[in-house]
N, C-alpha and C positions, 0 to 999 in steps of 0.2 A: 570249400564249404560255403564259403560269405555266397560266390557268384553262383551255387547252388539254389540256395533260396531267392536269388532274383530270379531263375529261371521257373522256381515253382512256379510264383507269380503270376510269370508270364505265359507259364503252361491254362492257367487257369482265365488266364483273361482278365486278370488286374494290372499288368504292366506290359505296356507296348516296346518292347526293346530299339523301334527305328524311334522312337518319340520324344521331343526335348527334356530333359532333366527336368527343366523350368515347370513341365507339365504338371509334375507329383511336388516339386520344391522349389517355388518359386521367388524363393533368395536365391537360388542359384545362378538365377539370368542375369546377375547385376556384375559387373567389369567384363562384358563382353561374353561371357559364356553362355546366353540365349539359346546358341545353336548348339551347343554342348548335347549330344544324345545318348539315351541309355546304356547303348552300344561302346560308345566309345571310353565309355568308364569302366565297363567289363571287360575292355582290351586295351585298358592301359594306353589309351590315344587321347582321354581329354584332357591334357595340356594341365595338371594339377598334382604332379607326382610329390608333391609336400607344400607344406605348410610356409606362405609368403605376408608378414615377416614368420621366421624360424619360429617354431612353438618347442618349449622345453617338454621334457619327460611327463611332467605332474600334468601338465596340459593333455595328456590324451586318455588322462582318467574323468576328463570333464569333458562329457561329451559335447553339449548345448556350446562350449566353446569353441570346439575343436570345429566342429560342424561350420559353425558360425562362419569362423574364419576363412574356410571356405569357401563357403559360399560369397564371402564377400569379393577373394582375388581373382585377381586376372590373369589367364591361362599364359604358360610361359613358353608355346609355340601354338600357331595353331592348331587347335581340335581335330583330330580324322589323320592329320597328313605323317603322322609316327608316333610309334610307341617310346615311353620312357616311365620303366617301371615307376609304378604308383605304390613305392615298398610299404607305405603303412596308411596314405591316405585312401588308398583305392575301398579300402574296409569302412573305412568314416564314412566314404559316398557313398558305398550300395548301401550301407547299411541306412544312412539317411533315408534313400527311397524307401526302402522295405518299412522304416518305422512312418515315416507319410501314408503310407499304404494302410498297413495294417494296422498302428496305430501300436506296436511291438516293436521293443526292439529288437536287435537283429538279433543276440543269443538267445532272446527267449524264443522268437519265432522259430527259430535251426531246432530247438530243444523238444518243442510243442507239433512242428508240422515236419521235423526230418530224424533227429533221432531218434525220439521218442516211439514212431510207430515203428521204423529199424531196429532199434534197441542197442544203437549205438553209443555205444562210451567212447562220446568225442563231449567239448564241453568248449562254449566259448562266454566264461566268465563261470569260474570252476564255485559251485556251491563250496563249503566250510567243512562239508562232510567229506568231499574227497581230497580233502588236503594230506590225510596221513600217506594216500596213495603216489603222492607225487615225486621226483626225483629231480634234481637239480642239473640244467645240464653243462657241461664241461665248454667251458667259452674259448672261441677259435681266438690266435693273434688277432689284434686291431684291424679292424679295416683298414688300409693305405689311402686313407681320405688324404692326407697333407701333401699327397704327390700329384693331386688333381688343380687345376688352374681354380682360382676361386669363384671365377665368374660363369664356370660351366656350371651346365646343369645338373650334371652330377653330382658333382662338389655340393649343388646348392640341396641336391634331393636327400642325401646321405647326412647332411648335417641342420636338416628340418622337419625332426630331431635328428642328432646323431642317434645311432644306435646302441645297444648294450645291452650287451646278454646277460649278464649279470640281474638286470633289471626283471627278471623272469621270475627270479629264486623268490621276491616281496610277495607279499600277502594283499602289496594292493594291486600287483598284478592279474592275480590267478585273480581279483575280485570282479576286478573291471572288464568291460571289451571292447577288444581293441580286434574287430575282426580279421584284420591282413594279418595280425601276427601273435596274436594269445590263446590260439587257438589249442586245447587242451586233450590228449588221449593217448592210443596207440595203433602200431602200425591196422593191429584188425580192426579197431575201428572205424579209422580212412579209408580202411578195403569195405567195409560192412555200408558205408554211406553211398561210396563212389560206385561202386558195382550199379547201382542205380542207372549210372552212362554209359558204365559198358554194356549191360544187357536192355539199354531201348527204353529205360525208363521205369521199370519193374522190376525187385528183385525180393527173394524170400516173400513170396506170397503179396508185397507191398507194389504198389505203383505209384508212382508221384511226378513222374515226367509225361508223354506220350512220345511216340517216336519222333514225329517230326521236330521235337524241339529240342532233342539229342542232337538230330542233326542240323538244327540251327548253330550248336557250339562250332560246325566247320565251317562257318560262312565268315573267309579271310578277311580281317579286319586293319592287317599292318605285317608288311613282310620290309625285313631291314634290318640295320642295327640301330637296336635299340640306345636312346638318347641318356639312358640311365648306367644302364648294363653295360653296354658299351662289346655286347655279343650278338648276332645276327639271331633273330627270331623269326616265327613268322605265330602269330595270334590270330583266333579266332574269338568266339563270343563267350568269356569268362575264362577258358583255357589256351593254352596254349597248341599248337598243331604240331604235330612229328613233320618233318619232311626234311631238305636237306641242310635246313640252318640244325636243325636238333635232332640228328637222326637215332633218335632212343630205341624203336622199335623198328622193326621189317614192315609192318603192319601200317598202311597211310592214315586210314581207319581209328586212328588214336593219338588221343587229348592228354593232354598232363598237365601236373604244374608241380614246383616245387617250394620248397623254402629253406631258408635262412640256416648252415652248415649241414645240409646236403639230403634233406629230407625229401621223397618224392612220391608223387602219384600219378600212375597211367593207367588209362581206361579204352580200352580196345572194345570197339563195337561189332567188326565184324567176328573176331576171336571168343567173344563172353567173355573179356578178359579185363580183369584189375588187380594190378601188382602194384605194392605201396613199399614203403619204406622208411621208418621213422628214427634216430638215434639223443642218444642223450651227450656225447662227446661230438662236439660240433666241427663241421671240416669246415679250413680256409677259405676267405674270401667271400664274396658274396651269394655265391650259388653254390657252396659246401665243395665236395671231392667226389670219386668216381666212384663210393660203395653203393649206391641205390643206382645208379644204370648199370653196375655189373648184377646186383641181383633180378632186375628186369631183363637182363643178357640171359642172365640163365636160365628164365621162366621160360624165355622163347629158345632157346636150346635145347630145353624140356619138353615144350611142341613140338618143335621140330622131331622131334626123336617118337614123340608119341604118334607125330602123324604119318612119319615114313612108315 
């Protein structure tokens, strides 16, 4: 959703995707990260995948710091040359730009220029009113941060903040946004936004993309294993690409992404297809379990059967 509205944006001709961060945010250039470009924050390659020193939890209810911080460290590999998921700051930086831009931040913008004309019930920094609707969700085992070397980057990304689900159930969560990970709805929701990619920028009557900037998301940004994940990816411009690191679909044609106990989205361009998947009992580990790629197994099972 976050790297949706940077593409708005960009559709529009407010943000230049090749063009330094430093352009729209120019604290950002300072310990080295100059050359840091739009791009590269969309694909999880600019070298910032947390917060250096660690910021605690309450810290990412404050944006003006969290940002700050940011913008002050210096990137922990070089920019461009690999990905290493940006699990919570990646949301702080688009959303920075987006709020330099437009002068919004990033949930009201999503609220005002992508669900609102959708009529999506997705929500990133949940009003007061839809609190009764909410459900708590069921928190996987610890992450096995303490069997990681302490000076890796992992280690350092997972524990800048540590994570915790639990930290969902607050009131000052749902308040706040935290775009990489507070993001608030259900499975049609994420289908009701994202269709937007899979059909070319246009869907239910709404446009908000143009084709060719759909197909900017497939312009390969970092193919590898990832420096965080520690699983072979291959990234494009905000999503991720199906191919043989993540072969989710048949289809090459299709973007996804996931989150945190096993929630997923994919967006098929050439198919008109988007198949999501949201749970409130969270799977193992960092990238959840295998129920959202078997229900995307079956959609194309369901193709296949409808096209023979």
């Amino acid at each position: 959703m976050t790297a949706l509205c940077a593409l708005v944006l960009a559709d529009r001709g407010e943000l230049d995707l090749d063009a330094p961060v430093s352009r729209y945010w120019p604290e950002f250039a300072a310990a080295g990260k100059d050359g840091v470009l739009v791009r590269n924050v969309m694909s999880h390659t600019a070298g910032v995948p947390a917060w250096d020193p660690p910021v605690v939890e309450d810290d990412l209810y404050d944006w003006e710091k969290s940002t700050s911080m940011l913008a002050a460290q210096a990137p922990w590999w070089e920019p461009g040359t690999a990905s290493g998921y940006h699990a919570i700051s990646q949301g702080h930086l688009i959303g920075e730009i987006v709020r330099r831009i437009t002068g919004q931040s990033l949930g009201t913008f999503f609220a005002h220029e992508i669900a609102g004309p959708l009529g999506a019930d997705f929500h990133i920094g949940l009003p007061p009113d839809h609190d009764h609707r909410t459900v708590r969700v069921i928190p996987p085992p610890p992450l096995p941060v303490g069997t990681l070397p302490t000076d890796s980057i992992a280690y350092r990304a997972f524990t800048g903040p540590p994570l915790r689900a639990e930290a969902s159930w607050d009131e000052a969560w749902r308040r706040a946004e935290i775009p990489a990970a507070n993001g608030q709805g259900n499975a049609r929701s994420v289908a009701t936004v994202q269709t937007i990619v899979a059909c070319g920028g246009e869907a239910n009557g709404v446009r908000l993309l143009s084709e060719k900037t759909c197909e900017r998301i497939f312009e390969v940004q970092s193919v590898g294993t990832d420096l965080v994940l520690g699983v072979p990816l291959r990234l494009g411009i905000g999503y991720g690409i199906v191919g043989d690191e993540v072969p989710l679909t048949p289809s090459p044609t299709t973007c996804f992404w996931g989150g945190w106990g096993g929630s997923i989205v994919t967006a098929d361009l050439a198919n008109r297809m988007c198949v999501t998947y949201v749970m409130n009992r969270m799977g193992e580990g960092t990238v959840g379990d295998i129920r959202g790629a078997m229900i995307v197994a079956g959609a194309y099972s369901a193709l296949a059967a409808m096209s023979g």
